[in-house]
C-alpha positions in Angstrom: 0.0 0.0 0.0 1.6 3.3 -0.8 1.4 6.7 1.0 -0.9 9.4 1.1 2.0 11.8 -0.8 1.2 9.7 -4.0 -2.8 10.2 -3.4 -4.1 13.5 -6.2 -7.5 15.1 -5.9 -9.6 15.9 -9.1 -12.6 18.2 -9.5 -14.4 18.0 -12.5 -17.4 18.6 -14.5 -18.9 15.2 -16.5 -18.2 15.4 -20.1 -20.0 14.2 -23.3 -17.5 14.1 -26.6 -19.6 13.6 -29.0 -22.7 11.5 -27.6 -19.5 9.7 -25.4 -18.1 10.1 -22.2 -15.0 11.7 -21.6 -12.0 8.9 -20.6 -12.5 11.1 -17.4 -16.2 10.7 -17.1 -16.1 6.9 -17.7 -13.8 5.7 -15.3 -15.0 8.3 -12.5 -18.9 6.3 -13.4 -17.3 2.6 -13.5 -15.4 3.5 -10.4 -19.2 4.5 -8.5 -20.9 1.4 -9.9 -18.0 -0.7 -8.9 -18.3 1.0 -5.4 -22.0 0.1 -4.6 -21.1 -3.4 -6.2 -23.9 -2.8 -9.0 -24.0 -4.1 -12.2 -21.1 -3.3 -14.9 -23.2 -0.8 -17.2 -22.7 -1.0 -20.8 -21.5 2.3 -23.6 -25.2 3.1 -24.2 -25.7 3.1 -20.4 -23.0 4.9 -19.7 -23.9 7.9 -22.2 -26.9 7.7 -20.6 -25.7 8.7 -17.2 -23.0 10.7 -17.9 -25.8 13.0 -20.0 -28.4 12.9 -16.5 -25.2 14.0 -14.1 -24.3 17.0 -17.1 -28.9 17.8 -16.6 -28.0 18.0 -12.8 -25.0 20.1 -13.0 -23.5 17.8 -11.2 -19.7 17.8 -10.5 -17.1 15.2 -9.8 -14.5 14.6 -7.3 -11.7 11.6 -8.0 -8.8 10.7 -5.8 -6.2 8.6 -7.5 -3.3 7.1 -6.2 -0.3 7.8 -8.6 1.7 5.1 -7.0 -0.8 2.3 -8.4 0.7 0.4 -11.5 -0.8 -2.7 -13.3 -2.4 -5.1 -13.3 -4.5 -2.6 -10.7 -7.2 -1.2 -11.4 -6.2 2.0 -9.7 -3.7 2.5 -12.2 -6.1 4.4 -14.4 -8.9 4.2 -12.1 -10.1 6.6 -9.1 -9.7 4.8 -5.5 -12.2 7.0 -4.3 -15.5 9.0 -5.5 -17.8 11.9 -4.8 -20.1 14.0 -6.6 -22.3 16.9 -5.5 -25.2 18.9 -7.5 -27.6 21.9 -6.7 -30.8 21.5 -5.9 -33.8 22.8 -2.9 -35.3 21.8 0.0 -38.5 22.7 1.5 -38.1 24.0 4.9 -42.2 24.3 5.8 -43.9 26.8 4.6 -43.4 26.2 1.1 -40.2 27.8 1.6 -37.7 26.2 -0.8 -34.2 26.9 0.6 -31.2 26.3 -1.3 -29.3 22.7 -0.9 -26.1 21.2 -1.7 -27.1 17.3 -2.8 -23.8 14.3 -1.9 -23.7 11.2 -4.2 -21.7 9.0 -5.8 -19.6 8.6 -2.1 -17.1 5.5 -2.6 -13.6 4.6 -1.5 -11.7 1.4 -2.6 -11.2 -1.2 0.0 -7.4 -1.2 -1.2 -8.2 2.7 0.6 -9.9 2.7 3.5 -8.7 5.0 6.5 -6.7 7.1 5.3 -9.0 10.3 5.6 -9.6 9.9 1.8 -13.6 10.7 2.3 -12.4 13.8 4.7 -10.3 15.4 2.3 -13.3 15.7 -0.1 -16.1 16.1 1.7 -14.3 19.2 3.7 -13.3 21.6 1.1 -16.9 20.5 -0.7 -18.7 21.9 1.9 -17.0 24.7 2.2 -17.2 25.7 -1.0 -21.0 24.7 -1.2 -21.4 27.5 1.8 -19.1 30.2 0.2 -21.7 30.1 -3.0 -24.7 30.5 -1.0 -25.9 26.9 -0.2 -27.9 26.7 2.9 -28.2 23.0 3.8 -26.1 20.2 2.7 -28.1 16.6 2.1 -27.4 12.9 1.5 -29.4 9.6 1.6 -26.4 7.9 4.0 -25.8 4.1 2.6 -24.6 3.4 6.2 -25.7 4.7 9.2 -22.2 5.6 10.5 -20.1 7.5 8.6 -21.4 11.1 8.2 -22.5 12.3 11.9 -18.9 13.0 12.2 -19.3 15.8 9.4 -22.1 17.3 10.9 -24.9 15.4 9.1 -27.9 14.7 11.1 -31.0 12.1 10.5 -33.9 14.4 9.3 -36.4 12.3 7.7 -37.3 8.8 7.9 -39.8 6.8 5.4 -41.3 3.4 5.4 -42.2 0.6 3.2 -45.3 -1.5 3.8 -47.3 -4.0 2.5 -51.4 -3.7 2.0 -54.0 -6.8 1.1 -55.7 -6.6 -1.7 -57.7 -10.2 -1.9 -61.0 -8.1 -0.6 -60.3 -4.9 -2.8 -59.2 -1.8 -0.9 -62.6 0.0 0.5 -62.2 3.4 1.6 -64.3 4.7 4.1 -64.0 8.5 2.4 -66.1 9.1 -0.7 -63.7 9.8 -3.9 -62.4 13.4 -4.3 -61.3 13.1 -7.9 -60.8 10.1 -10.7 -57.7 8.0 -11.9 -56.9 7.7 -15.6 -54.5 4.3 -16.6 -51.7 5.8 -19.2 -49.1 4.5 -20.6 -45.8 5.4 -18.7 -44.3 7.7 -21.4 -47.7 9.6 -20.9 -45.6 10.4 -17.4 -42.9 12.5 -19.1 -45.2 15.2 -20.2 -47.2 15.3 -16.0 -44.5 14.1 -14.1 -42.4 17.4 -13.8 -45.2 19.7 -13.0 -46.5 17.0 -10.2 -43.0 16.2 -8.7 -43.1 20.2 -8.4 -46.2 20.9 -7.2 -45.6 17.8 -4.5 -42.3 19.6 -3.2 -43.9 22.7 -3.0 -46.1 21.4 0.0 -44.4 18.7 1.1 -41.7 19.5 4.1 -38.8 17.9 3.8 -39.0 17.6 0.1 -36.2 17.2 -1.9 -36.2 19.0 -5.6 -36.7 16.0 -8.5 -34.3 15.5 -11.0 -34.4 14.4 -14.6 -33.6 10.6 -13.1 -36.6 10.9 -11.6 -39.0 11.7 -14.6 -37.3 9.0 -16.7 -37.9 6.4 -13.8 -41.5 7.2 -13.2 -41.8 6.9 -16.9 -40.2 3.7 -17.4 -36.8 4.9 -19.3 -35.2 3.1 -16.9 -35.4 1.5 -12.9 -32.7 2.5 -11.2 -29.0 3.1 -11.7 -27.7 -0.5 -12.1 -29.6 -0.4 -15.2 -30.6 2.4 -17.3 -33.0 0.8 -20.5 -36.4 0.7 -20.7 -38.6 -1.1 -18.2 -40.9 -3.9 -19.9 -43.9 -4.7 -18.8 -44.1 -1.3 -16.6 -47.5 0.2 -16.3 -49.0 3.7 -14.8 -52.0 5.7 -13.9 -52.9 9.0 -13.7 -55.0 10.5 -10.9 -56.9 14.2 -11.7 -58.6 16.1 -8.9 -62.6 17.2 -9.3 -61.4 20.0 -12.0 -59.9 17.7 -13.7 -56.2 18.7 -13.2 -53.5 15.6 -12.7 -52.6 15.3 -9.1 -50.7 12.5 -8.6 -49.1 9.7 -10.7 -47.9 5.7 -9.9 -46.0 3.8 -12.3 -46.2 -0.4 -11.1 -44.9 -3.7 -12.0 -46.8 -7.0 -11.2 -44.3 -9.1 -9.9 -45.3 -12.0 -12.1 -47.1 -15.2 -11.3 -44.3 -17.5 -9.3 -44.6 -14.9 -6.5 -47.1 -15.7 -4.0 -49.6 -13.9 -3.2 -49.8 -12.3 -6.4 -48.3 -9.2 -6.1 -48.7 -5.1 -7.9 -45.0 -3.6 -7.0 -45.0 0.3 -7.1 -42.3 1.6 -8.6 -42.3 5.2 -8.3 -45.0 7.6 -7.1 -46.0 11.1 -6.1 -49.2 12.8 -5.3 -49.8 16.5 -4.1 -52.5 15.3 -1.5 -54.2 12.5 0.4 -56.8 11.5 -2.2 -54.5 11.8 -4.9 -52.2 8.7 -3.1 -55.7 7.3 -1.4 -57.3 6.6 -5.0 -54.1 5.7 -6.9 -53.7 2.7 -4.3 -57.6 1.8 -4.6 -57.4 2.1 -8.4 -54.6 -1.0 -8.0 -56.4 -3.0 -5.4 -59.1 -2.9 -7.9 -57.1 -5.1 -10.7 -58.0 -8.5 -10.6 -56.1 -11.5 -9.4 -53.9 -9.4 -7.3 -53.9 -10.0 -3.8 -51.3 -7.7 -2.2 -49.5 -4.0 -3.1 -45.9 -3.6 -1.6 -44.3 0.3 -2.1 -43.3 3.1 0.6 -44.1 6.2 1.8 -44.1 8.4 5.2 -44.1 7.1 8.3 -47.4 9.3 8.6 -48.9 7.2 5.5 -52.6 8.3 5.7 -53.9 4.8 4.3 -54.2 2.8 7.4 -56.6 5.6 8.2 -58.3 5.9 4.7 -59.1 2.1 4.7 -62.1 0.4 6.0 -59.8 -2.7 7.1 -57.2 -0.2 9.0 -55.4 -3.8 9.7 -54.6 -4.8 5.9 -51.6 -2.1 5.4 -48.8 -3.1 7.8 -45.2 -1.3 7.9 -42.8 -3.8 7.1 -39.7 -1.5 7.5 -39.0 2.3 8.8 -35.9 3.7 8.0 -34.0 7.3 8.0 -33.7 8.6 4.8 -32.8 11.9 4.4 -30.0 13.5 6.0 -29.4 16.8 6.7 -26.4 19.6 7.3 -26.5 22.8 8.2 -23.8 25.3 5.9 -25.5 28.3 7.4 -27.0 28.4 11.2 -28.2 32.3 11.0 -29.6 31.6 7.5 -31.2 28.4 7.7 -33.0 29.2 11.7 -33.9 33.0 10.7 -35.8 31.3 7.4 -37.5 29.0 9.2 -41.2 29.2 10.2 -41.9 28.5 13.7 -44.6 27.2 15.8 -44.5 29.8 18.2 -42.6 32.7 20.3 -39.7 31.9 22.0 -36.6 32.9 23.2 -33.4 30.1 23.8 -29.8 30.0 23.7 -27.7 26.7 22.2 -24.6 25.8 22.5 -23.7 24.4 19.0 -20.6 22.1 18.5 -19.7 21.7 15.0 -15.9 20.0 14.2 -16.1 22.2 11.0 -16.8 24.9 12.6 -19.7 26.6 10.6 -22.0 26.7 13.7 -19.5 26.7 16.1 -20.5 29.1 19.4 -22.9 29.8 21.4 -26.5 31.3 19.5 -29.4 33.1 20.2 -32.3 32.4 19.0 -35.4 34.6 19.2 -38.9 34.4 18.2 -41.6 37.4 18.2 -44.9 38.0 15.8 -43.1 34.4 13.5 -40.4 36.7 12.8 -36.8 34.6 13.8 -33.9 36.4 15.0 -30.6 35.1 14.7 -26.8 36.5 16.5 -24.4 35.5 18.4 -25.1 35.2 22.4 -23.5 38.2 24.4 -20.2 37.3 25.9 -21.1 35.9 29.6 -24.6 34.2 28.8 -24.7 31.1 29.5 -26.9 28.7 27.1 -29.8 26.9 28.2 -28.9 23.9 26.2 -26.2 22.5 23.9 -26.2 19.8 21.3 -24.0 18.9 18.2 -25.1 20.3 14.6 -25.8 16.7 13.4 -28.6 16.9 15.7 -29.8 20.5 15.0 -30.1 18.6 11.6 -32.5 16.3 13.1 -34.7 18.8 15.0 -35.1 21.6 12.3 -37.6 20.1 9.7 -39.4 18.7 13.3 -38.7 14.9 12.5 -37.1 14.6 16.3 -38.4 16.4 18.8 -35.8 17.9 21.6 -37.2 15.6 24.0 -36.8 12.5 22.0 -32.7 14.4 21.5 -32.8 14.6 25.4 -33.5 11.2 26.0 -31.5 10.2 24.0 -28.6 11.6 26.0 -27.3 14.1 22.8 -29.0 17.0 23.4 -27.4 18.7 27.2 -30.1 20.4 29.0 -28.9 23.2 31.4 -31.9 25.0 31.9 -35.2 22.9 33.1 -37.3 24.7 30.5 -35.4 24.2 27.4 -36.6 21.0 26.2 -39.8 22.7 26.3 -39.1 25.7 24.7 -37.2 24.1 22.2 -40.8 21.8 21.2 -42.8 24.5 21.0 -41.0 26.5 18.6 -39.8 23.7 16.2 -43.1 21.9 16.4 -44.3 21.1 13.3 -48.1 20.5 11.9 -46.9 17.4 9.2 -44.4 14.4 9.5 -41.5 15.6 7.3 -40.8 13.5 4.3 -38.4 13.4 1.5 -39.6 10.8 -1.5 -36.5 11.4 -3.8 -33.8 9.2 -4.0 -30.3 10.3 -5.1 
């Protein structure tokens, strides 16, 4: 294994040379797939991709060890990935704040600790908060590695299973209709849905082009990006006749048992919009059970007449979330109530480092840093500000939990009633 004075870090846009990517480009996107051990992809596919990350404005980040000769891999090959694109998140409110999206995270085996993810996730960030990003997100592949930069569980989202061998009744009458289309029909509703969806929804992530193309069958995921046979969709419109929602399904084919609808992707900008869709599939014969996911705040058990035939099979975090900007990101906030605390906020980066005021009067947030001599009624690290901003953990679930430090009795409670929210945040997006 050689040194870390051999190791060179790369940042660089993804590039197409006529319809082909870059020599670049294609090793930094064989490297990734290689990474999350997915399938090799082939030219086509890799055009493909490299043409979605160029739609993102996404940019790369490659470490390479110079010292690597054949017959490695790493002789041509990056031992380590990242990649990072621009996009919003909805803070409540409809207010759609500025965030700095992570992907693509991978170091070799051949690599491991030797502070190869530190060296580029620091400067990233950086950078990201020097150009006016407000938030910095990932979905975390493993649980452990990024609370030590600052990131912060701040959504969650289950899957779960619902019976389907009695229909699926709902005890509400029907709001609007749903239409079955074809899933190329998505491409032209898709976009303005996705956008209407994050517009409401806190917690929302922006869409991306990935995402129209995979609710409209182009392709399933990133291990393989052709078209998906045998994929099917439906359309739901509200009473005026304006499209709402959208679900794009598989049926899992006739050796599984029950006989199974699979929802691939799906989005609705209200309840009856994602009550209907699923009653619109329990309504296709011979199928006896719908598998998909959704909040942990689902409002089919309580649509149903049968509460007991959707059950949560699995409830994981999903989004998570770190704050670039403290005086930005808790001034645009909307909050619950008035209130006045002071926080001690540890941050090993040091963006939120010190001791903050926060202040509360008529919804308007103010934001400084506390007088010299105050002390603060509490203190907690910024991956866990990251949990209780959007309101998916309360301070007295933080408390319990022994990471956030109460000093004053009444902080906990304080700290509740101003970050209380009125919805279960939820991010749907993948990326």
């Amino acid at each position: 294994m050689s040194d870390n004075s051999a190791i060179r870090v790369e940042r660089f846009e993804p590039e197409l040379i006529d319809g082909v990517p870059a020599a670049a480009t294609l090793d930094f996107l064989r490297a990734v797939s290689r990474g999350f051990h997915e399938s090799q992809l082939d030219a086509d596919d890799l055009g493909v991709l490299a043409g979605l990350e160029i739609s993102d404005n996404t940019v790369f980040t490659a470490v390479y060890d110079e010292a690597a000769v054949q017959p490695s891999l790493h002789a041509d090959a990056p031992v380590a990935t990242y990649a990072a694109f621009p996009g919003t998140l909805n803070i409540g409110g409809g207010n759609l704040m500025p965030v700095h999206q992570i992907t693509s995270v991978t170091v070799s085996p051949t690599h491991r600790r030797r502070g190869l993810l530190r060296r580029m996730i620091t400067p990233d960030l950086e950078r990201a908060r020097e150009s006016g990003a407000v938030f910095a997100a990932l979905t975390a592949s493993e649980a452990t590695i990024y609370g030590r930069f600052g990131f912060g569980r701040a959504t969650q989202r289950a899957r779960f299973k619902l019976k389907t061998d009695q229909g699926v009744p709902l005890r509400g009458r029907a709001e609007g209709s749903v239409v079955a289309v074809a899933p190329a029909e998505l491409k032209k509703y898709a976009p303005a849905i996705f956008a209407a969806a994050h517009a409401r929804t806190l917690g929302s992530i922006s869409a991306t082009r990935f995402d129209v193309g995979q609710a409209a069958g182009e392709w399933a995921d990133y291990d393989s990006l052709k078209p998906v046979p045998n994929l099917r969709a439906a359309l739901h419109l509200d009473a005026q006749g304006k499209p709402d929602g959208f679900m794009s399904y598989l049926f899992s084919g006739w050796k599984v048992e029950p006989p199974t609808m699979e929802i691939g992707q799906m989005c609705t900008v209200g309840g009856a919009a994602r009550r209907e869709l699923i009653a619109y599939l329990g309504a296709h014969d011979l199928v006896e059970k719908i598998t998909g996911r959704g909040p942990v705040d689902d409002v089919l058990p309580t649509a149903l007449e049968n509460a007991r035939a959707y059950k949560a099979t699995a409830l994981g975090d999903h989004l998570w979330l770190r704050i670039l900007d403290l005086e930005t990101a808790l001034t645009a906030r909307t909050y619950a109530g008035d209130g006045r605390i002071v926080l001690r906020i540890r941050d090993s980066l040091g963006m939120a480092e010190g001791t903050w005021e926060l202040a509360v009067e008529d919804s308007a947030a103010s934001v400084r840093r506390a007088p010299e001599g105050v002390e603060p009624a509490a203190g907690l690290d910024v991956r866990d500000l990251g949990s209780l901003y959007l309101g998916g953990f309360s301070a007295a679930h933080l408390a319990g939990a022994g990471v956030l430090e109460v000093h004053d009795p009444g902080a906990v409670r304080i700290l509740d009633s101003l970050f209380a929210t009125a919805t279960v945040p939820y991010c749907q997006a993948d990326f």
